[in-house]
C-alpha positions in Angstrom: 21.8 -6.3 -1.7 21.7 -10.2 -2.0 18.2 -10.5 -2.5 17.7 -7.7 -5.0 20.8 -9.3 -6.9 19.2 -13.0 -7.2 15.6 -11.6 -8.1 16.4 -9.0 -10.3 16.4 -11.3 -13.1 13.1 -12.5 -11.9 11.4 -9.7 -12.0 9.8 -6.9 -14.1 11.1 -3.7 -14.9 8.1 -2.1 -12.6 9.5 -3.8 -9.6 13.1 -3.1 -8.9 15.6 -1.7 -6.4 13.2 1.3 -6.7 10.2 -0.1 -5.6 11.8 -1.7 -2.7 13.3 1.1 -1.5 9.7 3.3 -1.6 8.4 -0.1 0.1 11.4 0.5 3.1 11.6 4.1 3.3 7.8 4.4 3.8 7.7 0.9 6.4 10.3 2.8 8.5 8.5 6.4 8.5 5.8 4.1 9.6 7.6 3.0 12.8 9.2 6.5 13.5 4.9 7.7 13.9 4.0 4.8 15.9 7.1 5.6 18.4 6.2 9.4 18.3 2.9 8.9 18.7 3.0 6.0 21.6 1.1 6.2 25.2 3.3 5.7 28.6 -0.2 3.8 29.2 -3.3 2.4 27.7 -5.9 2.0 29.5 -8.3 0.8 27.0 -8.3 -3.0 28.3 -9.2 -1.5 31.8 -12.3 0.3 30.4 -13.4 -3.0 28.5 -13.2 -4.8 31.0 -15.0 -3.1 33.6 -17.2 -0.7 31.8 -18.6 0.9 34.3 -15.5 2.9 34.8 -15.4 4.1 31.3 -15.9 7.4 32.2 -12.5 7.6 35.1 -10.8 5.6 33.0 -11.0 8.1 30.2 -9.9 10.9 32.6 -6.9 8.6 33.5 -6.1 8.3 30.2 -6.6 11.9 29.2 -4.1 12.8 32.2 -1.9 10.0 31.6 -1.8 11.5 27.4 -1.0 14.7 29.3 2.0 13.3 30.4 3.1 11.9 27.6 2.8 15.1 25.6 5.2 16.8 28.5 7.5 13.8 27.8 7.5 13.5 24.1 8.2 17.1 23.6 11.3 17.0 25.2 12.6 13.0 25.3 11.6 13.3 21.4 12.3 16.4 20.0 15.1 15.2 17.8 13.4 12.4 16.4 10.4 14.6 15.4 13.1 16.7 13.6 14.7 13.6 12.6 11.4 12.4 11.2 10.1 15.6 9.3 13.3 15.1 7.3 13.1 11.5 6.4 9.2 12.7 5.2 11.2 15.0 2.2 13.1 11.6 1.7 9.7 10.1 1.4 8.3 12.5 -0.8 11.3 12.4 -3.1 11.0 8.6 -3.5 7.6 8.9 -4.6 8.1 11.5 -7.0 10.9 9.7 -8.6 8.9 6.2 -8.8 5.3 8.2 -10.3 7.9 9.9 -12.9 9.1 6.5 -13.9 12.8 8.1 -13.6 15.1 5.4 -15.1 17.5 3.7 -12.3 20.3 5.2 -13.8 18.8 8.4 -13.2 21.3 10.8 -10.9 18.2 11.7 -9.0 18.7 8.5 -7.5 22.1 8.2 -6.3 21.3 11.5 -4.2 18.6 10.6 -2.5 20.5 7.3 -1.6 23.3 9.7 -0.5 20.9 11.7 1.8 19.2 8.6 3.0 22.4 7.2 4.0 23.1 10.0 6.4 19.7 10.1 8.0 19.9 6.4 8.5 23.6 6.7 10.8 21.5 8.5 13.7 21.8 7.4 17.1 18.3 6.0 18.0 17.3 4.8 21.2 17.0 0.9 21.8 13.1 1.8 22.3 12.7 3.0 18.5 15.4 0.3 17.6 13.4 -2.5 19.2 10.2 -1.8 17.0 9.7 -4.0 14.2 8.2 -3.1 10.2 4.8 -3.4 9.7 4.4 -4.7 6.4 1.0 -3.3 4.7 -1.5 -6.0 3.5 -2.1 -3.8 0.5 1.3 -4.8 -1.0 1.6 -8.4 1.0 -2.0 -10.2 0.2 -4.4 -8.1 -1.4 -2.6 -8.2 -4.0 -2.4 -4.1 -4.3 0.8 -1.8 -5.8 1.8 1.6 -6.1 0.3 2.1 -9.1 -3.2 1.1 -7.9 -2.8 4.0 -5.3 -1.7 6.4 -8.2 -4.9 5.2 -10.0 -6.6 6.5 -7.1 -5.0 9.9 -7.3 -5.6 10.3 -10.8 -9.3 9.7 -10.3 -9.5 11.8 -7.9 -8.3 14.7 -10.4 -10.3 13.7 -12.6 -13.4 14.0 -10.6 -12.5 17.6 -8.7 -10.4 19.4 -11.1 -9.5 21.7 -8.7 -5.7 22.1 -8.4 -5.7 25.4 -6.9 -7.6 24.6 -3.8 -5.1 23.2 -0.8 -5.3 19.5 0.0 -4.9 17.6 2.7 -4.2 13.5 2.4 -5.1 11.6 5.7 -4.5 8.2 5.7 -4.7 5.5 8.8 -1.2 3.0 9.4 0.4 1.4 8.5 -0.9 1.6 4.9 -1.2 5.2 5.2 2.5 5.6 5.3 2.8 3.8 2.3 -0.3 5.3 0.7 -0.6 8.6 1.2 2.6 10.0 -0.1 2.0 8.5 -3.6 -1.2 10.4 -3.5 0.4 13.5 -2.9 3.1 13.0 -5.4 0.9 11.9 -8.2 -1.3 15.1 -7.4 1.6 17.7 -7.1 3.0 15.6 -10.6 -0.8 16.7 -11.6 -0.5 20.5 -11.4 -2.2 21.0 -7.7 0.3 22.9 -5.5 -0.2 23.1 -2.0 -0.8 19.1 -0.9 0.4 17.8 2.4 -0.2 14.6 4.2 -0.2 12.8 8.1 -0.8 9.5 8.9 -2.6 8.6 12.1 -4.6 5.4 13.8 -7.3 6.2 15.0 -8.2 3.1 16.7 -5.4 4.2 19.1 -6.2 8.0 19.6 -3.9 10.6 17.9 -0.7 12.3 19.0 -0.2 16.1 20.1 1.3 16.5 16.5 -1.5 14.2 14.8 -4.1 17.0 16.9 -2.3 20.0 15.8 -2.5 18.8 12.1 -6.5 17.8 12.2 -7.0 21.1 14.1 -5.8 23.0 11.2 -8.4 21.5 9.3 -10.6 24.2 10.8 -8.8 27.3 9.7 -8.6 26.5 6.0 -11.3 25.3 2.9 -8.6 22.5 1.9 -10.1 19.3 -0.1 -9.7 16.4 2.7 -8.4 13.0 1.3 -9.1 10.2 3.5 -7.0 7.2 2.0 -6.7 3.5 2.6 -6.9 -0.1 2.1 -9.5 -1.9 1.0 -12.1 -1.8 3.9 -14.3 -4.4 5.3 -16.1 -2.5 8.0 -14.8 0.8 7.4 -14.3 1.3 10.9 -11.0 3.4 10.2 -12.3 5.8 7.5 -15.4 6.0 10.1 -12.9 6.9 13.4 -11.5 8.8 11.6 -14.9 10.9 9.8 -15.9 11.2 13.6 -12.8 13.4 14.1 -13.4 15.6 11.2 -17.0 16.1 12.6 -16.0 17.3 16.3 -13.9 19.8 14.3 -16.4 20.9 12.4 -15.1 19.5 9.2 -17.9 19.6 6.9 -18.6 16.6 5.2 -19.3 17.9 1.1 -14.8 19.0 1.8 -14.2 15.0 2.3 -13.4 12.5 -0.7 -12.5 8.6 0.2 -10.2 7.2 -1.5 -9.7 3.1 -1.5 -9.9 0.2 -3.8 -12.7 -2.4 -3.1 -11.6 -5.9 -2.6 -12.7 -8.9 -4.2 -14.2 -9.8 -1.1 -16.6 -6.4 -0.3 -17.2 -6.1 -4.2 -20.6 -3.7 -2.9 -18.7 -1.8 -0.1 -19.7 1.2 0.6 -19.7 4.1 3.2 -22.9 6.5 3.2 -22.8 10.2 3.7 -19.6 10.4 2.0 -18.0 10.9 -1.5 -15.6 7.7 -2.6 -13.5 6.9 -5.5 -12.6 3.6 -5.8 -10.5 1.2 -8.0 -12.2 -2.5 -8.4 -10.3 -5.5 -9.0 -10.4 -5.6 -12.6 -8.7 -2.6 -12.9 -6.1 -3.5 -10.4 -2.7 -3.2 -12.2 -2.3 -7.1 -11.2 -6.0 -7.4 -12.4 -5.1 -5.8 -15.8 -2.1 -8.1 -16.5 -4.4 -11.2 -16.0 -6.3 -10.1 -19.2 -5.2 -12.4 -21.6 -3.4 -9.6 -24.4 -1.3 -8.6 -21.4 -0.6 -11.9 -19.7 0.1 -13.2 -23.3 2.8 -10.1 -23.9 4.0 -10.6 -20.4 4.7 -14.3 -20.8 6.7 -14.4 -23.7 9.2 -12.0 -22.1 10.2 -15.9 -20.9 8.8 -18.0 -24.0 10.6 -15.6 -26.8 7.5 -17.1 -28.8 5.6 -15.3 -31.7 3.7 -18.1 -31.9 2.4 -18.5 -28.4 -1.4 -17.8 -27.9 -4.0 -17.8 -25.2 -6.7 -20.4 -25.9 -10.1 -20.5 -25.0 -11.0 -23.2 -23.2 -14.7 -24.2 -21.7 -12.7 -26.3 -19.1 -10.3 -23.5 -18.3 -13.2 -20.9 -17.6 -14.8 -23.3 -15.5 -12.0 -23.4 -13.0 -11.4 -19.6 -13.0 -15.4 -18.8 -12.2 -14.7 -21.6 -9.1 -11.5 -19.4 -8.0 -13.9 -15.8 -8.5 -16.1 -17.9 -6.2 -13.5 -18.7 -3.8 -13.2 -14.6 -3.0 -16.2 -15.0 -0.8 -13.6 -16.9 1.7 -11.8 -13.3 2.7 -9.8 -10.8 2.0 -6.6 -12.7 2.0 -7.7 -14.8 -1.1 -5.1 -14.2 -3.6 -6.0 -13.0 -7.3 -5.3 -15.3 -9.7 -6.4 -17.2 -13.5 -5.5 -20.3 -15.2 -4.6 -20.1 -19.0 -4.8 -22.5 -21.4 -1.6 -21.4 -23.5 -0.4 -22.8 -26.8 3.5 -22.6 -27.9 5.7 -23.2 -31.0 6.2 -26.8 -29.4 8.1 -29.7 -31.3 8.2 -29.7 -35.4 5.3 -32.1 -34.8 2.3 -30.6 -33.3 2.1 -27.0 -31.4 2.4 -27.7 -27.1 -0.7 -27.0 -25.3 -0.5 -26.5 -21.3 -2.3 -24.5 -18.7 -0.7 -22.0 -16.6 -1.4 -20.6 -12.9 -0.8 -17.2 -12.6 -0.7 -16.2 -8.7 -0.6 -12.9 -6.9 2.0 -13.5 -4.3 2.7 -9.0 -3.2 4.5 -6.6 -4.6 8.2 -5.7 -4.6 10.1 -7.8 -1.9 6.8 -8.9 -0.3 6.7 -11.6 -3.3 10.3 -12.2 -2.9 9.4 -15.2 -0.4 7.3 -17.0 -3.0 9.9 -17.1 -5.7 12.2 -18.4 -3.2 10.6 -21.0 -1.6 9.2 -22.4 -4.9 12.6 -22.6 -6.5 14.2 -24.2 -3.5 10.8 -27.0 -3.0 11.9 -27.7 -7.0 11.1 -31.5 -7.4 8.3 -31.3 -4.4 6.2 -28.4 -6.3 5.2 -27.9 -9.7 7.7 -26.0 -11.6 7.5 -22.3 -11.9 8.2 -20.2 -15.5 8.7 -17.1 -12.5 8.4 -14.0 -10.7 6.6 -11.1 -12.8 5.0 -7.9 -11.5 4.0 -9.6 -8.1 2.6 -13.0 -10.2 4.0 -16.2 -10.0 3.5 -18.2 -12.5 3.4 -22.0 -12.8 1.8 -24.7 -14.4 -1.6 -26.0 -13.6 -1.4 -29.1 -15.6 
């Protein structure tokens, strides 16, 4: 691939061919739901608009669904089969990115191989037409994959229980990107019997999404509900108010999402959460100065390079904590007041912007149009673990 060839010396070891193609093969599961899980109809703008007829318009809909369910069944059938199979794809990509196997590693190839063959089917121009979704998580909030294994991992922590079933719900399009790492880095853990569905639930749920929260009722699994970071919480909520009607009970539901910068205090009552704040984001971590220092000289090549402290320098990066307040689209990022070897004179003192720009080929975009706006912009050093980096002053 072109782009992968002309970043790959741009980037970090952690974000490769590999975590592209978890970023891809996860983006297109994503459509493949949203297709199987469509309405002929939606009558939801009806209802809002004339609210009186809430209550026919919700037997419209719920005949109309009917429908729907007749069609799918048949119309769909092989992309459902189509689909369960690109899930083991799914589920092999993320076992292979949380072991860290090396690129090299056969394990690769064949899942290429069998990738390959699901992606020569003939779909219809319907599920052709759709487009990617790209996650906010991993475009500007500045989240990765290992944020979401964090998750998982603190979630063991907390219920050592790896014999008891669980179940990882999580709403798109994040969910198909989220919810399979949780159930890799779990199974990678020692628990045994973890499944996972996506579903949005700001949309209703499919005859397939039903059939899988139904089965909630017939078992004692632990129930995962995993996400984004939230500002309302509306989803998780939606989605809590299903579980209830099934008679979910509440103590068998864990919440899993990282808290933005934004919604530092976020929380959701009546419900247990494990979280991940953004100073322990792995893009939070590298902004330390030890690991920023240890990740810049992979371009200085300088012993001699060290992170200053500077009164002016902290100044500006309380003003950009500040800035956070704007929304949830507010990048992280820290100046640096960086010393180098400089000229047999006197040691070169600059300071450095380091960015958050997404993760994997959702940062792609930044590196490119800053090296093609050279002589317009600053000058970048480059692309590392979804930070640019550039000079402040």
């Amino acid at each position: 691939m072109a782009v992968d060839e002309h970043v790959r010396s741009a980037t970090p070891r952690a974000v490769r061919a590999e975590t592209d193609l978890y970023s891809v093969v996860s983006g297109i599961a994503c459509i493949v739901d949203d297709h199987l899980a469509r309405r002929l109809y939606d009558l939801s703008t009806v209802a809002a608009r004339f609210p009186r007829l809430r209550a026919a318009v919700a037997v419209a809909q719920s005949v109309l669904d009917g429908s729907q369910t007749v069609y799918g069944a048949l119309a769909d059938r092989w992309v459902a089969r189509w689909r369960t199979r690109w899930g083991e794809c799914m589920d092999r990509v993320c076992e292979l990115l949380t072991s860290e196997a090396a690129p090299n590693d056969p394990a690769w190839s064949e899942l290429g191989s069998a990738i390959d063959a699901l992606t020569a089917a003939p779909f219809s121009e319907h599920l052709l037409r759709r487009r990617l979704t790209l996650p906010a998580a991993f475009r500007n909030q500045d989240l990765t994959h290992h944020d979401v294994l964090t998750l998982a991992e603190r979630f063991a922590a907390s219920y050592p229980e790896p014999d008891r079933p669980a179940v990882v719900i999580a709403p798109r399009s994040a969910g198909s990107y989220f919810a399979p790492l949780v159930k890799a880095r779990l199974t990678a853990l020692g628990w045994r019997d973890v499944t996972w569905f996506s579903v949005r639930p700001k949309k209703g749920v499919s005859r397939g999404e039903r059939r899988s929260l139904a089965a909630l009722k017939r078992t004692e699994a632990r129930v995962l509900l995993v996400d984004a970071p939230a500002n309302t919480g509306t989803r998780f909520q939606l989605i809590l108010d299903l579980l209830k009607r099934l008679r979910v009970r509440s103590e068998r539901i864990v919440l899993l999402a990282p808290r933005s910068p934004a919604r530092l205090d976020w929380m959701l009552p009546g419900v247990a959460m494990i979280t991940v704040d953004p100073g322990d984001y792995y893009k939070g971590r590298l902004l330390a100065p030890g690991p920023f220092r240890e990740l810049l000289r992979e371009y200085q090549g300088d012993d001699q390079l060290r992170i200053l402290e500077d009164a002016a320098v902290e100044e500006l990066n309380a003003r950009l904590r500040e800035h956070h307040r704007a929304g949830f689209d507010v990048r992280l990022k820290r100046v640096f007041a960086v010393r180098t070897a400089g000229t047999w004179r006197e040691p070169a003192v600059t300071r450095l912007l380091a960015k958050g720009v997404g993760w994997g080929w959702l940062g792609y975009h930044a590196y490119f149009a800053a090296t093609r706006l050279a002589g317009f912009v600053s000058p970048i050093v480059g692309l590392r673990d979804g930070l640019l980096l550039g000079p402040r002053s």
